[in-house]
Structures are given as structure tokens and as C-alpha cells.
C-alpha positions as YAML, in Angstrom:
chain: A
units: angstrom
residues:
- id: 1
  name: UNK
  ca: [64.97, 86.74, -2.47]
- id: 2
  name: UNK
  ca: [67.01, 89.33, -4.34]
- id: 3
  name: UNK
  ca: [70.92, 90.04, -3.84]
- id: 4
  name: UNK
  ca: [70.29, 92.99, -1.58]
- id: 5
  name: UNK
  ca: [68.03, 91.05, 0.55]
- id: 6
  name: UNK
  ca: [70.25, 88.09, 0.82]
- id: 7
  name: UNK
  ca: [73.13, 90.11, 1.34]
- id: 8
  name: UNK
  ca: [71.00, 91.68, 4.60]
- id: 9
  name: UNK
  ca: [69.71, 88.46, 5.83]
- id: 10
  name: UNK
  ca: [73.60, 86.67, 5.66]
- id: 11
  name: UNK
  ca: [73.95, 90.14, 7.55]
- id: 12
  name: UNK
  ca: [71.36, 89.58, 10.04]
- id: 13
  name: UNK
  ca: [72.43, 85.42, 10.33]
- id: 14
  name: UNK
  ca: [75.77, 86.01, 11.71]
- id: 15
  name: UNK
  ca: [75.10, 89.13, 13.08]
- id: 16
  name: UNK
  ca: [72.94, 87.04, 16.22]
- id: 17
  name: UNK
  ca: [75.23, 83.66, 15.44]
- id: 18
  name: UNK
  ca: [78.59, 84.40, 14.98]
- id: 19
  name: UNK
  ca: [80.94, 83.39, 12.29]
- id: 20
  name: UNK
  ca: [81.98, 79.59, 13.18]
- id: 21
  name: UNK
  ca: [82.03, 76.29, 10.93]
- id: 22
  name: UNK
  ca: [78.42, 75.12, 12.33]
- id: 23
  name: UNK
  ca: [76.95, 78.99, 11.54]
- id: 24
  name: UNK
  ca: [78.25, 78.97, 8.44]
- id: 25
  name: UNK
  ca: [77.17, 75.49, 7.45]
- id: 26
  name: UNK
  ca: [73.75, 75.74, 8.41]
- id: 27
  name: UNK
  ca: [73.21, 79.36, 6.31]
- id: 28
  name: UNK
  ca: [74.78, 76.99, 3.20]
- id: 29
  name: UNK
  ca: [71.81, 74.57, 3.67]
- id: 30
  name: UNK
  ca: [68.83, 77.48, 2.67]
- id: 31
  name: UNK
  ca: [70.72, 77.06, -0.82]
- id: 32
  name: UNK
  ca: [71.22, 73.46, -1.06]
- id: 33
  name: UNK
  ca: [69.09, 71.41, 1.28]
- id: 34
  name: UNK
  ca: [67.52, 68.81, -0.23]
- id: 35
  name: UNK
  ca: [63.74, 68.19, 0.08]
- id: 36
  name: UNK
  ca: [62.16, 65.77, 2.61]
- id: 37
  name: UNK
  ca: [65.69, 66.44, 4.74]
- id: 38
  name: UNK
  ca: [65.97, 67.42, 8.52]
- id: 39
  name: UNK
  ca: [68.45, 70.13, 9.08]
- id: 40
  name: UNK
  ca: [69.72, 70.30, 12.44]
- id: 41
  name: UNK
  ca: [70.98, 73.60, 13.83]
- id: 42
  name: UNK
  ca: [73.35, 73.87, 16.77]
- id: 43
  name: UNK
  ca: [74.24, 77.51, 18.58]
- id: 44
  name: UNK
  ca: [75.36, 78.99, 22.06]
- id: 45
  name: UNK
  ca: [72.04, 81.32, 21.42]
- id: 46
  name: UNK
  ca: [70.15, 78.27, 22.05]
- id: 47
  name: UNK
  ca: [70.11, 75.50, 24.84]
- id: 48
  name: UNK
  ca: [69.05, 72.74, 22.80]
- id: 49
  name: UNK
  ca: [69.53, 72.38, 18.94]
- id: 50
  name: UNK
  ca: [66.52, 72.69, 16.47]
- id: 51
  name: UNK
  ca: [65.44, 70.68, 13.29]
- id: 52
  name: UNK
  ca: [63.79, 72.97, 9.77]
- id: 53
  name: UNK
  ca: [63.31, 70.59, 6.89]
- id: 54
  name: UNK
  ca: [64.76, 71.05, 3.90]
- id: 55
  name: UNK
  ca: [62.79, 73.10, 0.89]
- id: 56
  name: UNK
  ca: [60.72, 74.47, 3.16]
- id: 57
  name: UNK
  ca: [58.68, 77.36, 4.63]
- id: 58
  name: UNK
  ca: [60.71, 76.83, 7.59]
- id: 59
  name: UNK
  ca: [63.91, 79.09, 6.95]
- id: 60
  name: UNK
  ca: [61.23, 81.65, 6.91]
- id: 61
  name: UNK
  ca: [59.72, 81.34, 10.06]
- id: 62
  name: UNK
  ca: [63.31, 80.79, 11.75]
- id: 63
  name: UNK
  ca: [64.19, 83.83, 9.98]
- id: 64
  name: UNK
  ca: [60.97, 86.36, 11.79]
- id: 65
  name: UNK
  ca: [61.71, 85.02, 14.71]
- id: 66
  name: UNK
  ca: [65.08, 84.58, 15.09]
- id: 67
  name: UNK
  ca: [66.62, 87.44, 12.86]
- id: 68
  name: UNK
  ca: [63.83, 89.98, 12.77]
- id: 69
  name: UNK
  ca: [62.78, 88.75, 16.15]
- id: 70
  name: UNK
  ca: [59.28, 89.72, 16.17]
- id: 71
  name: UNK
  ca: [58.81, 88.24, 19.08]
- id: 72
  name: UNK
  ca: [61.25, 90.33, 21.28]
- id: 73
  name: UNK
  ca: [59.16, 92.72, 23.06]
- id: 74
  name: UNK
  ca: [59.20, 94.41, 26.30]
- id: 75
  name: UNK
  ca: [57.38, 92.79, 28.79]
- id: 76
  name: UNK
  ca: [55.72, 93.97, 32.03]
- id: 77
  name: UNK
  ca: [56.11, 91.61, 34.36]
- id: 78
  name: UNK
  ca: [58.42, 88.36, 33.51]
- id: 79
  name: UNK
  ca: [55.55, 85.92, 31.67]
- id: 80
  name: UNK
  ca: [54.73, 83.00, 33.38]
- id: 81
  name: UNK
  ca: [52.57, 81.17, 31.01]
- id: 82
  name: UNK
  ca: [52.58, 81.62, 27.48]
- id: 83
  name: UNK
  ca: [50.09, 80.23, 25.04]
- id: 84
  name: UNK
  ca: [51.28, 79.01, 21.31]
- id: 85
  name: UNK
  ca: [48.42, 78.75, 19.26]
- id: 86
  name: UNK
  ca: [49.79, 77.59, 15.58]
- id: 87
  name: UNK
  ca: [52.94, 76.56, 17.04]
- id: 88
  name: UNK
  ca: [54.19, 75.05, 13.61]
- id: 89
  name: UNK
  ca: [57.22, 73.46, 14.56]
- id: 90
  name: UNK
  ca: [57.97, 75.14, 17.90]
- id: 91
  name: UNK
  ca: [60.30, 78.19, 16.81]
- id: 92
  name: UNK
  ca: [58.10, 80.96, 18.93]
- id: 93
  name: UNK
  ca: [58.30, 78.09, 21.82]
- id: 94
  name: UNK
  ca: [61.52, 77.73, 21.48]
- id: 95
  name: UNK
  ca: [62.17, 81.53, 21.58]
- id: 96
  name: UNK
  ca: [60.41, 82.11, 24.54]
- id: 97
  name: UNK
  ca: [61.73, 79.01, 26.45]
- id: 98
  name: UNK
  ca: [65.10, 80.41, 25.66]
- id: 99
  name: UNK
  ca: [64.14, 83.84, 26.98]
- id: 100
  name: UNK
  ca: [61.85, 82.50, 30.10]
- id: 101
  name: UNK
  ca: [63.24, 79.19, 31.00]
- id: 102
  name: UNK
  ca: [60.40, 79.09, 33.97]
- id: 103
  name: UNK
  ca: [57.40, 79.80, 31.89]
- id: 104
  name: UNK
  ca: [55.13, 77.66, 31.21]
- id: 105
  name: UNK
  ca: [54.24, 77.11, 27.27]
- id: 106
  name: UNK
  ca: [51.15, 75.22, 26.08]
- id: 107
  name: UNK
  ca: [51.46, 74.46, 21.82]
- id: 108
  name: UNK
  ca: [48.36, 74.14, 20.23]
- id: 109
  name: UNK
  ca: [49.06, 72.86, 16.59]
- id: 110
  name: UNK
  ca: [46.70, 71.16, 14.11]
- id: 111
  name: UNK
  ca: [49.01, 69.42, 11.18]
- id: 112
  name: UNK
  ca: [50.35, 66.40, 12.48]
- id: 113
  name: UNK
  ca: [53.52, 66.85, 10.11]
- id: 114
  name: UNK
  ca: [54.28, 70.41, 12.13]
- id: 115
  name: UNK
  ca: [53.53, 68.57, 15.38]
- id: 116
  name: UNK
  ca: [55.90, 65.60, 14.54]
- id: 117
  name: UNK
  ca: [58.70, 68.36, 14.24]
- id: 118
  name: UNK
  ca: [57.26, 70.20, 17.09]
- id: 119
  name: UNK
  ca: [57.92, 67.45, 19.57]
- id: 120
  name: UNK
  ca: [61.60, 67.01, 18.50]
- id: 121
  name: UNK
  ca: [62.23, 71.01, 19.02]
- id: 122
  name: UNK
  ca: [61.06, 70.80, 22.02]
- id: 123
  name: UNK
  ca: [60.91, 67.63, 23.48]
- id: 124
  name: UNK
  ca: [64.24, 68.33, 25.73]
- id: 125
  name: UNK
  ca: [62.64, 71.41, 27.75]
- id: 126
  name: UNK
  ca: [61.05, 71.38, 30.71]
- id: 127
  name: UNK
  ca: [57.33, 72.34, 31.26]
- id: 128
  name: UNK
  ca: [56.24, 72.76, 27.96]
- id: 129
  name: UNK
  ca: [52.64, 70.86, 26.62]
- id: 130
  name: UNK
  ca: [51.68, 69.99, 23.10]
- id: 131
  name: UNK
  ca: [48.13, 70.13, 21.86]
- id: 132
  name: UNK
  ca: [47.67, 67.98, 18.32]
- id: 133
  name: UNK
  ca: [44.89, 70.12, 17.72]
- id: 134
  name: UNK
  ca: [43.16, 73.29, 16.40]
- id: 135
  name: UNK
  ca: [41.59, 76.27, 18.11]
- id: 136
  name: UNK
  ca: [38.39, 77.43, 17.89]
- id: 137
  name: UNK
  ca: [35.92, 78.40, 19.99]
- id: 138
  name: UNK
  ca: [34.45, 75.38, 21.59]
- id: 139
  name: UNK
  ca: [35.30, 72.20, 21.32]
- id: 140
  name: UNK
  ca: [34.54, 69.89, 17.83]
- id: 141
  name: UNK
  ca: [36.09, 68.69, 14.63]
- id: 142
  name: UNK
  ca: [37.68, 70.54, 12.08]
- id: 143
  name: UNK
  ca: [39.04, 69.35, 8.87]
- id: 144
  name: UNK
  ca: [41.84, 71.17, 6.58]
- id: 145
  name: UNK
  ca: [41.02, 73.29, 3.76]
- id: 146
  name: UNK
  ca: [44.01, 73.85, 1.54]
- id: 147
  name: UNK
  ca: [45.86, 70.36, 2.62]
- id: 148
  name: UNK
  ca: [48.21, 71.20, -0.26]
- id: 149
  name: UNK
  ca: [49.45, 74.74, 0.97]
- id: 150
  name: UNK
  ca: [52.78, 75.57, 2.69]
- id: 151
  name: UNK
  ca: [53.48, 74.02, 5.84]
- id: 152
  name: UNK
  ca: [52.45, 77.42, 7.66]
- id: 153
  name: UNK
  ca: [49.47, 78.37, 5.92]
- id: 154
  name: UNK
  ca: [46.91, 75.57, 7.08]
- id: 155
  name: UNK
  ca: [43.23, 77.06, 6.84]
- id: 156
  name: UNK
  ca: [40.53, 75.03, 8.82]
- id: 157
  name: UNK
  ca: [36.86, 74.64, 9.09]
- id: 158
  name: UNK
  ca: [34.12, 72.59, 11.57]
- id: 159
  name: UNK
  ca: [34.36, 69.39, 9.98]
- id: 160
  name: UNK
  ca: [30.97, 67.58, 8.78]
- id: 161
  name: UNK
  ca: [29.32, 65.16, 10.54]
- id: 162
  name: UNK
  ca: [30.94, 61.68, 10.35]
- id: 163
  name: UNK
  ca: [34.19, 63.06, 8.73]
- id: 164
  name: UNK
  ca: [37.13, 60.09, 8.61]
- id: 165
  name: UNK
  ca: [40.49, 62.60, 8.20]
- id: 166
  name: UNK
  ca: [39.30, 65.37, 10.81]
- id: 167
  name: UNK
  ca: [41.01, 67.07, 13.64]
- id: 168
  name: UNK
  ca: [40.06, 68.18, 17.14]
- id: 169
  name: UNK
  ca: [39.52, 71.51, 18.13]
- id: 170
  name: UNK
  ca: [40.02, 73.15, 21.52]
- id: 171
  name: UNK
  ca: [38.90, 76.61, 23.08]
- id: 172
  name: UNK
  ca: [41.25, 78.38, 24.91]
- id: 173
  name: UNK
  ca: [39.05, 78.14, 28.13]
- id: 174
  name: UNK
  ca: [39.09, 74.49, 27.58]
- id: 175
  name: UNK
  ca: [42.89, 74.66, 28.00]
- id: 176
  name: UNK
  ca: [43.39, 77.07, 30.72]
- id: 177
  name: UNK
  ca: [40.48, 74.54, 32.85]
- id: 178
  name: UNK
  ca: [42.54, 71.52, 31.55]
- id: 179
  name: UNK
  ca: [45.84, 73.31, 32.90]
- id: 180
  name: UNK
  ca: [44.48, 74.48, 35.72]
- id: 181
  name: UNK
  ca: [45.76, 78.22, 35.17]
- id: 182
  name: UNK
  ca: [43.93, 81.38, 36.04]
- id: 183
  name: UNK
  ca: [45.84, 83.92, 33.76]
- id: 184
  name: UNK
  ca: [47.59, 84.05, 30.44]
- id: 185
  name: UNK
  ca: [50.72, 86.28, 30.55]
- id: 186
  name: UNK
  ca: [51.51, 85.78, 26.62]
- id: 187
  name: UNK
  ca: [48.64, 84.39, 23.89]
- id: 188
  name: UNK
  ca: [50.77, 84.34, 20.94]
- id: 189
  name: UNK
  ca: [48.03, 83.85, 17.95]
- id: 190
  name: UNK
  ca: [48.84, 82.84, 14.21]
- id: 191
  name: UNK
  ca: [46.17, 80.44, 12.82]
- id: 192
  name: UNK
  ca: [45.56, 81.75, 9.56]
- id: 193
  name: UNK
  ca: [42.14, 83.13, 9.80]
- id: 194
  name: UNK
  ca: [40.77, 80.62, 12.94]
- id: 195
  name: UNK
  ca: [41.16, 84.24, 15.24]
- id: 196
  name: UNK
  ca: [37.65, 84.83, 13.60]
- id: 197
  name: UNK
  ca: [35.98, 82.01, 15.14]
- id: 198
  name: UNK
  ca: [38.09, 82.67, 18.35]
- id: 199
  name: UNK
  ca: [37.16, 86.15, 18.83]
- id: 200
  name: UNK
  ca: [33.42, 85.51, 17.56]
- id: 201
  name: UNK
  ca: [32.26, 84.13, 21.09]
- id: 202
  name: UNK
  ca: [33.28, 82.68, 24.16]
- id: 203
  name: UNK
  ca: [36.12, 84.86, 24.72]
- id: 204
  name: UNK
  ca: [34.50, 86.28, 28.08]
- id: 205
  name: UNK
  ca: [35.90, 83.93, 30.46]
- id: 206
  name: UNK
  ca: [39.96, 84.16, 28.97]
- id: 207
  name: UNK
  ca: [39.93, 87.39, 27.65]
- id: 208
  name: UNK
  ca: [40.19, 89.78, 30.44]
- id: 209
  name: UNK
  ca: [42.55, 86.97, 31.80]
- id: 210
  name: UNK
  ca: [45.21, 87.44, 29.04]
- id: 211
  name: UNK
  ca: [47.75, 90.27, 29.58]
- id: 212
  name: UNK
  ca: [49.09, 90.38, 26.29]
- id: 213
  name: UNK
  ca: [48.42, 88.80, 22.82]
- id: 214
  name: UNK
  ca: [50.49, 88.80, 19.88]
- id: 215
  name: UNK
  ca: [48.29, 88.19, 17.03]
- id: 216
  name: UNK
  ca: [49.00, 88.12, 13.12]
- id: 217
  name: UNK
  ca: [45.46, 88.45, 11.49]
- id: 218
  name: UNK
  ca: [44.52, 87.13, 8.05]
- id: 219
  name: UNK
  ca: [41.30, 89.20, 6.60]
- id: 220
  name: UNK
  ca: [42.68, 87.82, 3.05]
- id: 221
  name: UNK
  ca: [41.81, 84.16, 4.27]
- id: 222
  name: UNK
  ca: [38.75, 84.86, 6.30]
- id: 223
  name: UNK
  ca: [36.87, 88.25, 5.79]
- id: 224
  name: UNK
  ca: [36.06, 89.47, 9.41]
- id: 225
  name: UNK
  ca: [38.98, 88.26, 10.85]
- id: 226
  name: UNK
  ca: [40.22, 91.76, 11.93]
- id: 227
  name: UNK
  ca: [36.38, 92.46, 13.02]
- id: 228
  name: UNK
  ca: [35.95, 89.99, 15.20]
- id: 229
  name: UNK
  ca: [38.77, 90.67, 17.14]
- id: 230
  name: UNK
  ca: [38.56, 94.42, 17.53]
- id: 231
  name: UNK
  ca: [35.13, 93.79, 18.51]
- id: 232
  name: UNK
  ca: [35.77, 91.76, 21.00]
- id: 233
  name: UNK
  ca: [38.61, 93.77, 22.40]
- id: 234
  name: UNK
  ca: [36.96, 96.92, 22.09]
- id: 235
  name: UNK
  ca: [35.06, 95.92, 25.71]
- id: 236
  name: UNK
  ca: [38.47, 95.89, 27.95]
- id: 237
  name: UNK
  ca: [41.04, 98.10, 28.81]
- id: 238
  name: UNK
  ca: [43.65, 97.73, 25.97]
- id: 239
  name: UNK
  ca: [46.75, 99.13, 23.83]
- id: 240
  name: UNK
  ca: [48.30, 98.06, 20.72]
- id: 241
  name: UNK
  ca: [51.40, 98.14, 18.75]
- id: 242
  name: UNK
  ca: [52.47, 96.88, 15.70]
- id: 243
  name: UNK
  ca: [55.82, 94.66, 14.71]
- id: 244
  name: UNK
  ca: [56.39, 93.21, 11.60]
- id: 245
  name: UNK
  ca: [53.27, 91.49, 10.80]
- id: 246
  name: UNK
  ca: [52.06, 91.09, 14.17]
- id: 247
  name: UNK
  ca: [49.76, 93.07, 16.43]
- id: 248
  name: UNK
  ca: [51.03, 93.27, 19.99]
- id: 249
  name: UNK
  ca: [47.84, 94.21, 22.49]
- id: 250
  name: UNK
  ca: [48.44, 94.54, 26.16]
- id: 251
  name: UNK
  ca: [45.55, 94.68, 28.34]
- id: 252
  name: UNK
  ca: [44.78, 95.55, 31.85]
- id: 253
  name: UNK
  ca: [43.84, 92.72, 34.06]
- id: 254
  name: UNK
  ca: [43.22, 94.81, 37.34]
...
């Protein structure tokens, strides 16, 4: 990050925070936190705190959603159930629990590191469940490709047969017959490349049961990513934007 661009983001910071010892404390830490260490972060803007570790791709995230809030976008109708599919450690969740305390939120994230931090940020809200595992488009066993790569950038494939470190997978009809829910007001999809698989097949039964999906796709980690989906798409009534990195779609479900 360059002068001009930290000099925006400080900008940005206590622009949505205020100026006040915890603020100002907290924007230190991106310069000096220390790695392996749990930052806590306490504001008004907020109902509960949230923990970022330290050296991490955290500030990042906090800093799309929170300062270039790429998730604030004009609904409809007030959501009611909101899907977070690679919830990392529960900023989006927290966003939208902030902005619909009634919704319901279902996290689906694979890395049990993200997950661990994922409970804490959101362990004090109300109707809010956590899924330890991947999506896909059926359910089976994945494994992690790059288990090296930033916290964020987890890429996944069908484990083999007899694998000892995989993870479980989950469709998204799975969870909607698990939670007993017949629509999805808000799919909110970042799995880095996964949307592939997702969009590939068995997307008939949730699809034109989703009224809007915020998606970030990843063609430079899967070729066909970006395929898949508009093919699938392409079949119901639909209209996109774009915001930041993410493609907003809202669809007709009349």
C-alpha cells in the first residue's frame, strides 16, 4: 500500500468509526500487530466486537466490507435468510447481522482455522448457523489444494478415495432441506473457483429460489468458472450489476 492509498484508507477508517482512543488504536495495529495475535476491535457501528489476527489477510477483508462496503446494496424486500458461502471469519455475517438483526445467516466455511475465528465473531448473535464445510454440488469430500495460501484464498477439490486430512462438502439444496427454508433472499458466494462446480449441476431446485446472489468469480483459479454460472443463469429471469469485485444478480422468483 502506497502513501496515497494509506492516506485514503486512514480516510475511509475514521470516516465510518470516528476519531476515539479505541479507533485510533486498532488502525495502529495494521502497522504493528504481531503475527499469530488476535486483535480485538470494539465500535458503536457494531453490536458485538470482532477478532482479525495479526499479519494477516484479514485487514483486507475488514477493509471491502467495512470501508468500501461492497456489501451495501439496495435491497428489495428486507432479506430474511442470507446464505455465507466462504464465510472466512464471519465479516460479511457480521455485516449483515448488523444491518438485518432478524435474518437468518447460514456460514458455510471449509478451513477450520477461519471457522475457529468464525465462531468467536459471531458466536454472541442470535440465529446464525455455522457449516465446517465446503460447497459443492452434492455432498462428498474435498481436500485443500494450496494449504499454504492466504487465509482467504483456499482452492478445493473432491478428495480421493480413503483420504485422512479431507473435508466435507455440502450442496446448497442440502442446506436449505437441512434448514427447512423454501427461499434464499441473499446467497453471498466467494469460494475461490468452487462456483464452477456449484453452477455445473444441481442448481435447479435453489436457483430460481434465490432472489439475489452476490458472487466474486475466479476464472484465474478455475477456467469456466464465469461459464458455468452464466450458463446456468442464463435460464431465469435475471439482472446484474457490478461492485468492486463482486457481481450482484437479482432474479425474479414469481
Amino acid at each position: 500500500m502506497n502513501t496515497r492509498e494509506r492516506v485514503e484508507n486512514a480516510y475511509k477508517f475514521f470516516k465510518s468509526f470516528g476519531i476515539n482512543q479505541q479507533t485510533v488504536r486498532f488502525f495502529m495495529k495494521r502497522k504493528w500487530a504481531k503475527d499469530n495475535e488476535t486483535i480485538k476491535f470494539s465500535t458503536k457501528k457494531l453490536i458485538f466486537p470482532i477478532c482479525l489476527r495479526g499479519i494477516s489477510s484479514d485487514f483486507c477483508i475488514f477493509d471491502q466490507i467495512f470501508l468500501d462496503k461492497s456489501y451495501e446494496i439496495n435491497f428489495q424486500n428486507t432479506p430474511k435468510v442470507v446464505l455465507d458461502c466462504g464465510a472466512n471469519i464471519g465479516f460479511a455475517t457480521v455485516y449483515f447481522k448488523n444491518r438485518f438483526p432478524d435474518a437468518k445467516i447460514i456460514c458455510i466455511e471449509p478451513d477450520l482455522s477461519n471457522f475457529e475465528i468464525l465462531q468467536k465473531n459471531t458466536e454472541k448473535y442470535d440465529n446464525i448457523t455455522l457449516y465446517n464445510m465446503g460447497l459443492w454440488n452434492k455432498k462428498t469430500d474435498l481436500i485443500i489444494e494450496n494449504p499454504s495460501s492466504e487465509k482467504f484464498g483456499f482452492v478445493v477439490k473432491e478428495a480421493p478415495t480413503n483420504c485422512d486430512q479431507s473435508i466435507k462438502a455440502i450442496s446448497i439444496k442440502d442446506i436449505m432441506e437441512e434448514q427447512k427454508i423454501d427461499f434464499i433472499d441473499v446467497l453471498k458466494i466467494d469460494i475461490e473457483g468452487s462456483e464452477k462446480e456449484v453452477f455445473t449441476s444441481d442448481y435447479e431446485y435453489w436457483l430460481p429460489r434465490t432472489r439475489y446472489i452476490i458472487i466474486e468469480l475466479h476464472d484465474h483459479i478455475r477456467k469456466g468458472s464465469s461459464k458455468a454460472f452464466f450458463e446456468a443463469l442464463v435460464r431465469y429471469n435475471f439482472s446484474t450489476t457490478v461492485k468492486g469485485e463482486n457481481i450482484i444478480c437479482s432474479l425474479s422468483t414469481d
